[in-house]
VEXLOPA-949511 format. One record per residue (C-alpha): residue number from 0; residue in three letters; x, y, z. Coordinates in steps of 0.25 Angstrom, whole numbers. Example, Ala and Ser with C-alpha at 12.3 -4.5 7.8 and 13.67 -1.06 7.14 Angstrom:
BEGIN
NODE  num  residu  px  py  pz
NODE  0  ala  49  -18  31
NODE  1  ser  55  -4  29
This chain:
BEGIN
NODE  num  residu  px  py  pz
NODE  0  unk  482  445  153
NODE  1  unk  498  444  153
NODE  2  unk  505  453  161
NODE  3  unk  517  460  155
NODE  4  unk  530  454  156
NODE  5  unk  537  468  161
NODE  6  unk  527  468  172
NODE  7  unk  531  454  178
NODE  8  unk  544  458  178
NODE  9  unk  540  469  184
NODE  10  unk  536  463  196
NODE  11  unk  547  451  196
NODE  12  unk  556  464  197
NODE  13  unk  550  469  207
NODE  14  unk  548  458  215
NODE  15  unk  563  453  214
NODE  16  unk  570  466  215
NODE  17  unk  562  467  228
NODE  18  unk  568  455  234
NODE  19  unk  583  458  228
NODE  20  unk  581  471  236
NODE  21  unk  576  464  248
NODE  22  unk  586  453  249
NODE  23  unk  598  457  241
NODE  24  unk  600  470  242
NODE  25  unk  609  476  254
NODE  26  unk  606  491  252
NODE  27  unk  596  497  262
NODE  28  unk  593  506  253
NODE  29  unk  590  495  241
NODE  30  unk  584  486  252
NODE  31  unk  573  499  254
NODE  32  unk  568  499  240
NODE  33  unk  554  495  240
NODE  34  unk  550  491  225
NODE  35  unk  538  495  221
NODE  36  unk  537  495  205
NODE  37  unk  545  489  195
NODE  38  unk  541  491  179
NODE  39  unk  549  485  169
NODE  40  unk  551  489  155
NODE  41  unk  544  481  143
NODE  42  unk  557  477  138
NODE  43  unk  560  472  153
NODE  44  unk  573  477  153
NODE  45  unk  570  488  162
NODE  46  unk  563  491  174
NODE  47  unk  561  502  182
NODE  48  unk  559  497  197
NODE  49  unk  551  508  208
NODE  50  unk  555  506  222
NODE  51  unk  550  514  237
NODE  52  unk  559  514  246
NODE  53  unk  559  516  262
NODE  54  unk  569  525  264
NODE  55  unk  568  539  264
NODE  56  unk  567  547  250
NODE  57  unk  580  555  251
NODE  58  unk  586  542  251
NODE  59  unk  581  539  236
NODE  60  unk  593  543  229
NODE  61  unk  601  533  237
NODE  62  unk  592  522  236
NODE  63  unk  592  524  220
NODE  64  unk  607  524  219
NODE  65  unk  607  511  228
NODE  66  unk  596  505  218
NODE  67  unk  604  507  208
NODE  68  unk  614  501  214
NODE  69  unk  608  488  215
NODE  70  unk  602  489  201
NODE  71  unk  610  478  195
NODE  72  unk  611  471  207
NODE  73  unk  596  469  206
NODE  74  unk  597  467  191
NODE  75  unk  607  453  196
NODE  76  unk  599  449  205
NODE  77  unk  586  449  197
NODE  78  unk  592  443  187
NODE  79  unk  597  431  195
NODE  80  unk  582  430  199
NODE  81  unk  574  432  187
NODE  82  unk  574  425  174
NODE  83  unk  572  438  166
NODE  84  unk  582  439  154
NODE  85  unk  584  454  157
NODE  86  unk  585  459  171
NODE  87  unk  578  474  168
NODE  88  unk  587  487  171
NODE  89  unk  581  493  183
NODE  90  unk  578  505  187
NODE  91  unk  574  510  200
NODE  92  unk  563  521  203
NODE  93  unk  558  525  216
NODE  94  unk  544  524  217
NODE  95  unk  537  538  220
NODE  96  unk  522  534  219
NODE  97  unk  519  532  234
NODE  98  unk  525  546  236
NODE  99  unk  517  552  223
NODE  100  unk  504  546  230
NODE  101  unk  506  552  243
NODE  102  unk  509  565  239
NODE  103  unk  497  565  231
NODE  104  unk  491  560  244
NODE  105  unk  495  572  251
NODE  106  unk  491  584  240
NODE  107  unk  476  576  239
NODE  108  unk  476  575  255
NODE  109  unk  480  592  253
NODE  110  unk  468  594  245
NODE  111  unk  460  587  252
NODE  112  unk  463  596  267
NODE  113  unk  463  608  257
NODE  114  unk  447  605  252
């Protein structure tokens, strides 16, 4: 079965933008952004990227204003290393589904102690 051409890029993204932030990046607060998800428009001219992070969540404002800071930044630097005709727009989102899945955790722990 062929796999979709937004999902490779997808991945490629992810992949890349990883090491950019690993290696090129001189922000501590950029260099903490772990990515998690990236999905990428049919048209593959946008792409909204998820990240964790380690620091504290008080700091999330900060750490999105540095991200978009370093938005066309990365957008260079992944073009310089891909071969795609269009580097994407992107879009950064952090990523809440590990702190959804714990408090659902906790409320079916509560039920559980309540029964």
């Amino acid at each position: 079965m062929k796999v979709k051409r937004s999902l490779r890029i997808a991945e490629l993204l992810k992949r890349d933008i990883s090491g950019i932030i690993a290696t090129r990046v001189r922000d501590s607060l950029v260099k903490s952004v772990l990515i998690t998800y990236v999905k990428v428009s049919d048209d593959l001219k946008h792409a909204r990227i998820y990240y964790r992070t380690l620091q504290h969540e008080n700091e999330l404002a900060d750490i999105d204003m540095a991200l978009v800071k370093v938005t066309n930044f990365l957008r260079l630097e992944l073009g310089k290393m891909t071969n795609l005709r269009y580097v994407p727009e992107l879009k950064f989102f952090y990523d809440n589904v590990f702190d959804e899945a714990n408090r659902i955790d906790s409320l079916l722990e509560k039920l559980k102690e309540e029964d």
